[in-house]
C-alpha positions in Angstrom: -6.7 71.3 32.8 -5.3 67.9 33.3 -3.7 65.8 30.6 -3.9 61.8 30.6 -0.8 60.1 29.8 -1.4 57.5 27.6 0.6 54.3 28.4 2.2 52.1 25.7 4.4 49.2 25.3 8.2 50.3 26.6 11.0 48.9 23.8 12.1 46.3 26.0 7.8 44.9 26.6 8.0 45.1 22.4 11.2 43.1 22.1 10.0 40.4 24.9 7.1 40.0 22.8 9.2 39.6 19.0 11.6 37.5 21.1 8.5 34.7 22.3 7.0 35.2 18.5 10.2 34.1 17.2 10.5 31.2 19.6 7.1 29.9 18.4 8.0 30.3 14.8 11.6 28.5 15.3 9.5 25.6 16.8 6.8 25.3 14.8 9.2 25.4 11.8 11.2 22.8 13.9 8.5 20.7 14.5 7.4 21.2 10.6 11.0 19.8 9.8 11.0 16.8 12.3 8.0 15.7 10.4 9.2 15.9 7.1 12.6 14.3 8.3 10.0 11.6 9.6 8.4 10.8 6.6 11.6 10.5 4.8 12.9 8.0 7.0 9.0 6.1 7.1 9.6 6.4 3.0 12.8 5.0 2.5 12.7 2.2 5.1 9.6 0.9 2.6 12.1 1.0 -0.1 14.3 -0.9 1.2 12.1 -3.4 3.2 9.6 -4.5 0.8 12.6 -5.9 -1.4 14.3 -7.4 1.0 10.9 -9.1 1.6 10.7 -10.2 -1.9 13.9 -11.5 -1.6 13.6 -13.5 1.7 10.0 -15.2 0.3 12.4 -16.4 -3.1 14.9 -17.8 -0.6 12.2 -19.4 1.0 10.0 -20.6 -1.8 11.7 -20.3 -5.2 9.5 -18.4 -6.8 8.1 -14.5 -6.4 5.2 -13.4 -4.4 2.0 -12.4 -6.6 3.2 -14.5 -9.1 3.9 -17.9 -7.2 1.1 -20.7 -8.3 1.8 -22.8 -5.0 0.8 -20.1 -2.7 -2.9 -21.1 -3.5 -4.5 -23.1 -1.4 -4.0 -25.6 0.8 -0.6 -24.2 1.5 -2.7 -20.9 2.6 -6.5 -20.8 3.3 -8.1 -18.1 1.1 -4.6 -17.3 -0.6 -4.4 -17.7 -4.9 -1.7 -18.4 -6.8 -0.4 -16.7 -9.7 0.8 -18.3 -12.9 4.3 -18.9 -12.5 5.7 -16.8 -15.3 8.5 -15.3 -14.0 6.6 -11.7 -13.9 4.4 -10.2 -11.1 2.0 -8.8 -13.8 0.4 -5.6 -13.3 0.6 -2.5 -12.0 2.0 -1.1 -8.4 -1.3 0.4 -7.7 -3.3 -2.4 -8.9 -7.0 -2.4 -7.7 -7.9 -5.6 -9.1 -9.4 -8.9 -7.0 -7.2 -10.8 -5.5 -7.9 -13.9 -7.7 -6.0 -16.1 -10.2 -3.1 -14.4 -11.8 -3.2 -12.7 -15.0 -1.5 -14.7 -17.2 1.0 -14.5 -19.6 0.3 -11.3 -21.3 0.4 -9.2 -18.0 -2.6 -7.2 -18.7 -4.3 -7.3 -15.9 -3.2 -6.2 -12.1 -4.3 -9.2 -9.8 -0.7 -10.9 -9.4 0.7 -7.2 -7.6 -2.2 -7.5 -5.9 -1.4 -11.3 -5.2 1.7 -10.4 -4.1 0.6 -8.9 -0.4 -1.3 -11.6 0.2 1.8 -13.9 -0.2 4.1 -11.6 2.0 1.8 -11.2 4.9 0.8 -15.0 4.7 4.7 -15.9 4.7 4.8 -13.6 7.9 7.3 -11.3 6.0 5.2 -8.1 6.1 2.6 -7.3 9.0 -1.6 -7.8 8.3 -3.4 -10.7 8.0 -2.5 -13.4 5.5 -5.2 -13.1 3.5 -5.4 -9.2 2.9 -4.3 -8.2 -0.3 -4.9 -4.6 0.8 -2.2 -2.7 -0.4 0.0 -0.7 2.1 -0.3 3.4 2.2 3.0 5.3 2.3 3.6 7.5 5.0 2.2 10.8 3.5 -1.1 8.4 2.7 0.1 7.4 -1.2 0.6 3.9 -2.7 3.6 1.7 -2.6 3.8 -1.7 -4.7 5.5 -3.5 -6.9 5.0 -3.9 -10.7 7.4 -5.0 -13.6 9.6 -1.7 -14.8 9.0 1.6 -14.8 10.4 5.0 -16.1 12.6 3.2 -18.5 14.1 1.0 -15.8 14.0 -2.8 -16.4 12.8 -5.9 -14.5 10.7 -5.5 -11.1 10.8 -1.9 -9.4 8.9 -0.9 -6.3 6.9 2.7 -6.8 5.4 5.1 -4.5 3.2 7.8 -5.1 2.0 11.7 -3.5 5.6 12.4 -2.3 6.3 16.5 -2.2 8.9 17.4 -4.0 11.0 18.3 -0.9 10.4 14.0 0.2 11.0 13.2 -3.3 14.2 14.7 -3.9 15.6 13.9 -0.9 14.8 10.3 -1.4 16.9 10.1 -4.7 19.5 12.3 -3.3 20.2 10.0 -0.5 19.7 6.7 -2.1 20.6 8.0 -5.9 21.6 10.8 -7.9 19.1 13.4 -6.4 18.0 13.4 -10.6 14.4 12.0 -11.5 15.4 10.9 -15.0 18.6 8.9 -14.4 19.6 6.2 -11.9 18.0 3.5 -10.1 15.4 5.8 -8.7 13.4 7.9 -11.2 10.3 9.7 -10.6 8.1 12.2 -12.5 5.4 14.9 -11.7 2.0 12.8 -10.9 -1.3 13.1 -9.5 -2.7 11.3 -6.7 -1.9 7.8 -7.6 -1.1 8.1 -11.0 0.4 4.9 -12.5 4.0 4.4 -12.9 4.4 4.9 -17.5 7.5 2.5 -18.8 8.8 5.5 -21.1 11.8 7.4 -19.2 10.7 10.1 -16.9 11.0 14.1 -19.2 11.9 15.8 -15.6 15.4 16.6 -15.0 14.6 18.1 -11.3 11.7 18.2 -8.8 10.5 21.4 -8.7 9.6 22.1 -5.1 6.2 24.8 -5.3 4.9 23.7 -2.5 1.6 21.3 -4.3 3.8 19.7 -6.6 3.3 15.6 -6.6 5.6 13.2 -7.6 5.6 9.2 -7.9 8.5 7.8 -7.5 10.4 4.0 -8.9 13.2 2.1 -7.5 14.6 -1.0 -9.4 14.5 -3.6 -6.9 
């Protein structure tokens, strides 16, 4: 009686095979990293723009975008002014109309709302003039301006929905890597959770792979 030889995969077919599967993971893990690498960059080039846009529009006008009262019309069609004080009142991710500014007391969000309209209608960031929409980050969180954060004083610019892994490498590059200390300070968050003034209670971002943070820089 005849017996069938059953054929299988030689050692060198198997290895071929763990050799390709490696190659894919190596570039998808690659690619993974590229991304990230991306985002960091995207992140920290809004950092340091939006500031320097700030700046330029005080050069320019004397005053601060948001909170500027001649920025109302007719200097701008459909453009409001804010109420001179010295303070872009409000919060970074302020939802409010774009309207008049808050006044005094800072309670209410409009003037960092304000404050994008201004920029775009000096030409200093991209959009039309009178959008106050506020610009998304690059892993889709919030990024604005309000008046301290975290314990840091004066204006500071805040982002939101960072991983920990963007996060840390943020401060690390442009601070002290630590999220309680420095000129950037973050803490644990959820999806655009507003910046609190009180000083951030983590001493480390805590990579876990679902773990937000937001994220202020004093500006």
């Amino acid at each position: 009686m005849k017996t069938r030889n059953q054929s299988g995969f030689t050692l060198v077919e198997i290895a071929i095979v763990l050799v390709i599967i490696g190659l894919l993971l190596g570039g998808v893990l690659k690619g993974q990293e590229l991304i990230t690498q991306a985002r960091i960059k995207n992140v920290i080039n809004d950092l340091n723009g939006i500031p320097a846009a700030i700046y330029a529009y005080q050069d320019r006008y004397r005053a601060l975008p948001g909170d500027e009262k001649a920025a109302a019309t007719p200097r701008w069609a459909g453009v409001h002014g804010g109420d001179g004080n010295g303070v872009i009142c409000g919060t970074y991710n302020g939802t409010a109309a774009a309207t008049t500014g808050s006044g005094a007391s800072c309670t209410g969000e409009n003037e960092s709302t304000l404050l994008w309209q201004h920029l775009r209608s000096a030409g200093l960031v991209t959009g039309a003039g009178s959008s106050a929409e506020m610009p998304q980050n690059a892993v889709g969180g919030f990024t604005g301006i309000q008046a301290g954060a975290f314990g840091l004083p004066g204006h500071v610019i805040c982002t939101s929905n960072l991983p920990a892994k963007i996060a840390s490498s943020i401060d690390a590059q442009l601070d002290d890597g630590a999220p309680n200390t420095g000129s950037i300070r973050g803490a644990k968050a959820t999806l655009n959770a507003a910046a609190g003034g009180t000083a951030s209670s983590d001493t480390g971002y805590v990579d876990d792979g679902s773990q937000l943070y937001l994220i202020c820089k004093a500006i």
